[in-house]
C-alpha positions as CSV (number, residue, x, y, z in Angstrom):
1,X,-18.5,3.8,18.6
2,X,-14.9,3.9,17.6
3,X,-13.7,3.5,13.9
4,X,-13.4,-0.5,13.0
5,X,-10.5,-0.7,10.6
6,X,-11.3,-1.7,7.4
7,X,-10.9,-5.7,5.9
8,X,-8.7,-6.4,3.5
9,X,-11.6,-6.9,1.4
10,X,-13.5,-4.0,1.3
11,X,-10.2,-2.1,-0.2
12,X,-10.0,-1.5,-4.3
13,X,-7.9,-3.6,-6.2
14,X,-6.0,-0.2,-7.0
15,X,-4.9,1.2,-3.8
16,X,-4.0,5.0,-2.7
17,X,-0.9,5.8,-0.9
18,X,-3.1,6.6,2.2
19,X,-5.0,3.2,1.4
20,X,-1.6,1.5,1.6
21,X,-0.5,3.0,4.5
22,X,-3.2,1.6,6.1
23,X,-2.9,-1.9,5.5
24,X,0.6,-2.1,6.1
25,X,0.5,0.0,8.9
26,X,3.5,2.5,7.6
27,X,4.4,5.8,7.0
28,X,4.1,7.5,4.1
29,X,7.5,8.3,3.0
30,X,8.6,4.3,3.8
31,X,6.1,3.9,0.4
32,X,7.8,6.0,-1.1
33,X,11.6,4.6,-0.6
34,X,10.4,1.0,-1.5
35,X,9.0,2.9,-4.9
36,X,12.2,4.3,-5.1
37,X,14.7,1.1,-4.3
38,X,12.2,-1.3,-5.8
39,X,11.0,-3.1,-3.4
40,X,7.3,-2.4,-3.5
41,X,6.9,0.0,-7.2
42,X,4.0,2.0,-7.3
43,X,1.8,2.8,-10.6
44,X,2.6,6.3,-11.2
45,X,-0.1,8.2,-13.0
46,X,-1.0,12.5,-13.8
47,X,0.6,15.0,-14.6
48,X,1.6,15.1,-10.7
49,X,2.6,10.9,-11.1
50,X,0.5,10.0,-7.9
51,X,1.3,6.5,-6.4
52,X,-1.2,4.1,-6.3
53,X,-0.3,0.5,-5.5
54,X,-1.8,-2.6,-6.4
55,X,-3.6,-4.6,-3.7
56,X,-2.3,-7.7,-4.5
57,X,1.3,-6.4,-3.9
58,X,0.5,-5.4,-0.5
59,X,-1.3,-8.7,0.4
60,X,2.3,-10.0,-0.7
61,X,4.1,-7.6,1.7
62,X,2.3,-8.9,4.5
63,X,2.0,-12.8,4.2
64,X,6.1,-12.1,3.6
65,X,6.5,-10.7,6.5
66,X,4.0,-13.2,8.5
67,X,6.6,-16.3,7.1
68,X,9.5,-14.5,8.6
């Protein structure tokens, strides 16, 4: 049986880079440059200051992009 993506739902409200990828169907490093110009800012955390992104400003990502 192939790998049914997973529903919106069943994420955690604090979402990996990976997680985010995911759900917005992206590439890594295009997180990264909307951290970096603002347009989607990530919660830095660690010594290393891993992304993690907030599901609810993904969810906004995506109905913006369904009104345009």
């Amino acid at each position: 049986m192939k790998n049914q993506p997973k529903k919106i739902e069943e994420y955690p409200e604090i979402l990996t880079l990976k997680e985010a990828c995911e759900l917005l169907n992206c590439h890594p490093n295009t997180l990264r440059n909307w951290d970096n110009e603002g347009t989607l800012k990530a919660i830095r955390f660690g010594k290393r200051g891993d992304r993690r992104y907030k599901k609810s400003d993904i969810i906004s990502i995506i109905h913006k992009d369904e009104i345009q």
